[in-house]
Backbone bond lengths (Angstrom), bond angles and torsions (degrees), N, CA, C in turn:
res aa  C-N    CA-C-N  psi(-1)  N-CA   C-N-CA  omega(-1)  CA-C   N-CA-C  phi
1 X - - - 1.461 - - 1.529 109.36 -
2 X 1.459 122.31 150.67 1.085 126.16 -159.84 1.726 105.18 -80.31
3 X 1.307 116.16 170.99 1.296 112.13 167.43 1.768 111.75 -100.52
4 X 1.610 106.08 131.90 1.647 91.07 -167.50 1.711 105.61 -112.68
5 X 1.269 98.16 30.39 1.619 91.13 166.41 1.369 126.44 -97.44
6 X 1.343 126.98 31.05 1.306 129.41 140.66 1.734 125.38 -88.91
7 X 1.836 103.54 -13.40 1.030 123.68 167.53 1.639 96.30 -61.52
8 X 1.525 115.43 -71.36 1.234 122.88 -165.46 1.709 104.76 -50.45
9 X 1.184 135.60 -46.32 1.059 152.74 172.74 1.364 99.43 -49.53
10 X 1.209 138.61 -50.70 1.593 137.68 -170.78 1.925 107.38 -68.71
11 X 1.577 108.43 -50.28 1.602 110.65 156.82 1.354 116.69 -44.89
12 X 1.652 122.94 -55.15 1.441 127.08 -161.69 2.005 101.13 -71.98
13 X 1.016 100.86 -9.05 1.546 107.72 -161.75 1.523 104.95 -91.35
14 X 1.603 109.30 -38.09 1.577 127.09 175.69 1.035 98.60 -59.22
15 X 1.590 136.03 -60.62 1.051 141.46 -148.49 1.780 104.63 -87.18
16 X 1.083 141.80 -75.26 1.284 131.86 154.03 1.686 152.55 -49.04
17 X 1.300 86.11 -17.27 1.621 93.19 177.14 1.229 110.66 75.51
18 X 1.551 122.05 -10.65 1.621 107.24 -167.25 2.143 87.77 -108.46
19 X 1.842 91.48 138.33 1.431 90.20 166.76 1.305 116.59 -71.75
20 X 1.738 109.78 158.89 1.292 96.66 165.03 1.831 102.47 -114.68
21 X 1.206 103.07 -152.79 2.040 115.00 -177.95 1.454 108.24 -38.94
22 X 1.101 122.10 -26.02 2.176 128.19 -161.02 1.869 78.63 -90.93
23 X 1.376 106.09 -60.49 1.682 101.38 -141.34 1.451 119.50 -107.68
24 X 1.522 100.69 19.57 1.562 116.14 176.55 1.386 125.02 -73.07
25 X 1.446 121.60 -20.63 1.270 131.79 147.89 1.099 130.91 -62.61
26 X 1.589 128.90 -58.78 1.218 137.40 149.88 1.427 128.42 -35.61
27 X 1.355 114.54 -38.46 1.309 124.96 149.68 1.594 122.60 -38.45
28 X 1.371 106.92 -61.03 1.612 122.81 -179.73 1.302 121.47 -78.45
29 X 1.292 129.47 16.60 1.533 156.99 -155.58 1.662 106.37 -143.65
30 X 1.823 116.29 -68.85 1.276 97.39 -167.07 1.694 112.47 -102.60
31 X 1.522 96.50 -4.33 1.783 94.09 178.03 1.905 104.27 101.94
32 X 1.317 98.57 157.20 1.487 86.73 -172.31 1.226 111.99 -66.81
33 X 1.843 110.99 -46.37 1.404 107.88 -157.20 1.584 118.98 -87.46
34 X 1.485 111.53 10.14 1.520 127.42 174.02 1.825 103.72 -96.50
35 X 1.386 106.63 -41.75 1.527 104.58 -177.99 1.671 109.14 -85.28
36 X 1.975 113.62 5.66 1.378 102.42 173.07 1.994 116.73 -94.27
37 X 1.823 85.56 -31.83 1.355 105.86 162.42 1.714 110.59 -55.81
38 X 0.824 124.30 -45.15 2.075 125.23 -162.68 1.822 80.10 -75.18
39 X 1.010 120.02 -54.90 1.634 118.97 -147.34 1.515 100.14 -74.32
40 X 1.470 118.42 -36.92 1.758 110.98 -178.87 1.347 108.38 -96.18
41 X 1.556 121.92 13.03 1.316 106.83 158.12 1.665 120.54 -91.05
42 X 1.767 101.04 -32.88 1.695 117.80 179.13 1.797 99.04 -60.59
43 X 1.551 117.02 -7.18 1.536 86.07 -160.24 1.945 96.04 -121.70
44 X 1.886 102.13 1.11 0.902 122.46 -174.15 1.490 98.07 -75.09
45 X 1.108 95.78 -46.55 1.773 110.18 -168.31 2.062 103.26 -69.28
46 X 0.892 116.89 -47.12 1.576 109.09 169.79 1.336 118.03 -74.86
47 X 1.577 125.54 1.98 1.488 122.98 -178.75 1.419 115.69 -76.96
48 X 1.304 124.31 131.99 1.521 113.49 174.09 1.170 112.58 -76.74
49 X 1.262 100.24 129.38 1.263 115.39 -164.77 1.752 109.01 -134.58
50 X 1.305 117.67 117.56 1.526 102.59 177.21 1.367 115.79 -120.10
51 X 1.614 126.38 156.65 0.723 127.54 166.88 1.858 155.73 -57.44
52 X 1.884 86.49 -32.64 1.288 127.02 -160.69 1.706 108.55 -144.45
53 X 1.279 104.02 136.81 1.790 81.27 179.92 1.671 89.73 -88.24
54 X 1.168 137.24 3.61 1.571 121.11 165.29 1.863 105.24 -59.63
55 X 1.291 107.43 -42.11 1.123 126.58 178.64 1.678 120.48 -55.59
56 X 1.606 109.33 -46.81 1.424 101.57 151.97 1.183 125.37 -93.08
57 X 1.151 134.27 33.22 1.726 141.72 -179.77 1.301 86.47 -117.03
58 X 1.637 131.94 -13.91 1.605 113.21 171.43 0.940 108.79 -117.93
59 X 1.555 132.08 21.61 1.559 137.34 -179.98 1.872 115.93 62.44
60 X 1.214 98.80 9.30 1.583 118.98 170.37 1.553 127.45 -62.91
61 X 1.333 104.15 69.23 1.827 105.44 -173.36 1.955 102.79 -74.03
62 X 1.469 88.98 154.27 1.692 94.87 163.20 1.172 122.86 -83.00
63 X 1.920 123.41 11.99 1.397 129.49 178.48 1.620 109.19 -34.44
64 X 1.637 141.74 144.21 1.013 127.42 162.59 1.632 102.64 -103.97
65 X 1.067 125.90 155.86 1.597 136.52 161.07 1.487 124.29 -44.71
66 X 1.948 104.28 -13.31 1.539 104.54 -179.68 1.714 89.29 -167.05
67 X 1.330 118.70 165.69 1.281 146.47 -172.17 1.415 93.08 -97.34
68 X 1.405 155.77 106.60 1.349 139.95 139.94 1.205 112.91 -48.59
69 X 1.726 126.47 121.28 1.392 106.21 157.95 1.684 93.51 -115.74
70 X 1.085 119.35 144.59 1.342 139.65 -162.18 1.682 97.05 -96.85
71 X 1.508 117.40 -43.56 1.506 98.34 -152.13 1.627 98.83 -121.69
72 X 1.688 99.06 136.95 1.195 104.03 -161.26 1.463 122.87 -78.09
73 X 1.206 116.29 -9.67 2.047 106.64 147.60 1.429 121.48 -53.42
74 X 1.496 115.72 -54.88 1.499 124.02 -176.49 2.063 97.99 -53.02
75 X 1.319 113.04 -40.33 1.391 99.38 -176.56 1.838 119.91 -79.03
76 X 1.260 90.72 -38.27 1.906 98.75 158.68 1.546 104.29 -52.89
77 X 1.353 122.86 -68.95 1.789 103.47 170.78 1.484 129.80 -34.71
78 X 1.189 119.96 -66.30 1.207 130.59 172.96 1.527 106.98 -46.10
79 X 1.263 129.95 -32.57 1.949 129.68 179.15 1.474 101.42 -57.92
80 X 1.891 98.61 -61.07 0.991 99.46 153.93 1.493 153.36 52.00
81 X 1.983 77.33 -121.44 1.323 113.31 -173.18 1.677 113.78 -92.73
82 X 1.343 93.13 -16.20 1.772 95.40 174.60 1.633 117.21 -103.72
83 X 1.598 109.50 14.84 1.238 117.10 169.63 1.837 113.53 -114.77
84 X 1.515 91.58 -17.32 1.858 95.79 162.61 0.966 105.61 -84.45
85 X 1.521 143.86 -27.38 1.655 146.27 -171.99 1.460 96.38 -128.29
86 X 1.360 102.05 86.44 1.749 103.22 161.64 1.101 106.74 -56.50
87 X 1.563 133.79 -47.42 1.511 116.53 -165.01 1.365 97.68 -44.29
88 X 1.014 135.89 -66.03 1.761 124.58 -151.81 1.428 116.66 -35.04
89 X 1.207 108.82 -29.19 2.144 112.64 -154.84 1.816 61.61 -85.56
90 X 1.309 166.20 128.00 1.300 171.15 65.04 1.308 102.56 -92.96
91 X 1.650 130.24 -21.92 1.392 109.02 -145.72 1.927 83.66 -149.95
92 X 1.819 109.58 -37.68 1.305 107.57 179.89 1.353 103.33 -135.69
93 X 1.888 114.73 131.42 1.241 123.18 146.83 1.800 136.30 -97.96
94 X 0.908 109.36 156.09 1.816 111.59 154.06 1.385 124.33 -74.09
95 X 1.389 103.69 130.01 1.679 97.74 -176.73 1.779 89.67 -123.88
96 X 0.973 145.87 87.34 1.805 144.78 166.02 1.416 84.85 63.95
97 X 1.670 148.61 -88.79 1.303 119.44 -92.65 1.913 76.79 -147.42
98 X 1.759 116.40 -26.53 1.075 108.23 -166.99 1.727 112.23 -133.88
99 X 1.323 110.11 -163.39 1.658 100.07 172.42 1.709 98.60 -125.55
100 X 1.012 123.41 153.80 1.178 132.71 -160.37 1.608 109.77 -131.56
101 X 1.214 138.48 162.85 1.556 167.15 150.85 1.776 90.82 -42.35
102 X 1.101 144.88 145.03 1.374 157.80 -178.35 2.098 80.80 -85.44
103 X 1.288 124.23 133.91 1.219 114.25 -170.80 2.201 94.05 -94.24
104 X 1.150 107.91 -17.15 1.919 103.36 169.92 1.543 106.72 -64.86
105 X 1.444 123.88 -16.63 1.380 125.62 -169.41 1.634 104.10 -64.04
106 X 0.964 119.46 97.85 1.674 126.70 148.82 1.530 125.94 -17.19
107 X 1.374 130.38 143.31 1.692 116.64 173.28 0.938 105.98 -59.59
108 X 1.287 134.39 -26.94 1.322 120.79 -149.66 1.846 104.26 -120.35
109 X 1.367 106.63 8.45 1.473 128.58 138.72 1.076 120.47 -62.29
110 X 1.001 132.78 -76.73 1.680 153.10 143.77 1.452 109.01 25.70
111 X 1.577 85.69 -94.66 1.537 117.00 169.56 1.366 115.16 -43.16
112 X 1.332 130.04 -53.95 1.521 130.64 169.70 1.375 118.38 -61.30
113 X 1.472 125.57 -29.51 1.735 127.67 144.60 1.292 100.77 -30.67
114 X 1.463 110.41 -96.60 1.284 139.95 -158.34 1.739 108.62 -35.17
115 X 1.740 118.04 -47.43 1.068 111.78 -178.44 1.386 130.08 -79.90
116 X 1.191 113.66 -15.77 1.429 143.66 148.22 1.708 104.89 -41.31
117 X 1.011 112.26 -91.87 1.174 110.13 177.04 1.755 131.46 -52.62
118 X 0.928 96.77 -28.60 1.531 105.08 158.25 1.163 118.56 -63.05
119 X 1.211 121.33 -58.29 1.355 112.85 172.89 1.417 124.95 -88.94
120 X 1.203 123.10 -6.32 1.471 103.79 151.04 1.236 131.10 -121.69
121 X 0.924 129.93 33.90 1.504 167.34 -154.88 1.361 115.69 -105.69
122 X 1.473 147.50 64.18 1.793 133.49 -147.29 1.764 80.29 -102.84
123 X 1.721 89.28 120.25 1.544 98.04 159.56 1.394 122.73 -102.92
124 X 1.350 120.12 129.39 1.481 135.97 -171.27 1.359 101.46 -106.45
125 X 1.399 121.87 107.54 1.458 121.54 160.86 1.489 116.68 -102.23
126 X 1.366 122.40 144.55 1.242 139.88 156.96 1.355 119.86 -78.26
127 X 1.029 101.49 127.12 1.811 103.14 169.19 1.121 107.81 -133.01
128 X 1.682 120.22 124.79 1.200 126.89 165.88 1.479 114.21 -81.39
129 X 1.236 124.23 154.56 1.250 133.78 169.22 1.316 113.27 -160.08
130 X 1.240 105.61 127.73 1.302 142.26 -172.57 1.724 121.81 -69.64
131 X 1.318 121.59 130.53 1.312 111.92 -167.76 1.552 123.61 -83.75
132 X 0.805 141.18 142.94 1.726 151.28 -173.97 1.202 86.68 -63.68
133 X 1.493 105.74 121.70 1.852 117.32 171.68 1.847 102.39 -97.64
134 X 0.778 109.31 129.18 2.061 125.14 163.72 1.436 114.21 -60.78
């Protein structure tokens, strides 16, 4: 079974800004506020997250199977960042266009990601809303 304290390290990292032992290189490579952006999107993407509470009354998350990143700087970062922190390629790879589940990861790997990050993971959403015009 994998070791998930670079996982834990990726939460502790959101939350303080300061790297620790996994991401102190990566730190000194992509800058804080590029390695805070890469890190709360990888942990955005495993957060359960639902749409509908019908949706959590059926255990139905909007998890996707892979991260699309579309633009090819953001994926040069992320190479990166998973070649200053080997731990990561344990839990996340690059496949051309997206980031993917490590495919040796076990279900019940998975799930121990996922609950990890769920629970320590505080998601802050913004919602804009727009004002009623006359």
């Amino acid at each position: 079974m994998n070791n998930f304290d670079i996982i834990n390290e990726l939460i502790s990292y959101h939350v303080k800004k300061v790297p620790g032992n996994f991401l102190a290189i990566s730190f000194d490579i992509l800058g804080k506020d590029k390695l805070t952006t890469l890190i709360k999107n990888l942990l955005l993407w495993q957060k359960m997250v639902y749409t509908s509470p019908t949706m959590a009354n059926k255990s139905r998350t909007t998890n996707k199977d892979f991260y699309l990143v579309e633009d090819d700087i953001i994926i040069g970062e992320y190479k990166l960042l998973f070649e200053a922190c080997s731990e990561l390629n344990n839990f996340f790879i690059i496949k051309i266009d997206r980031i993917v589940l490590n495919p040796e990861l076990s279900k019940k790997e998975i799930e121990k990601l996922r609950m990890i990050i769920d629970e320590g993971y505080q998601l802050s959403i913004k919602v804009n809303v727009g004002k009623l015009k006359l």
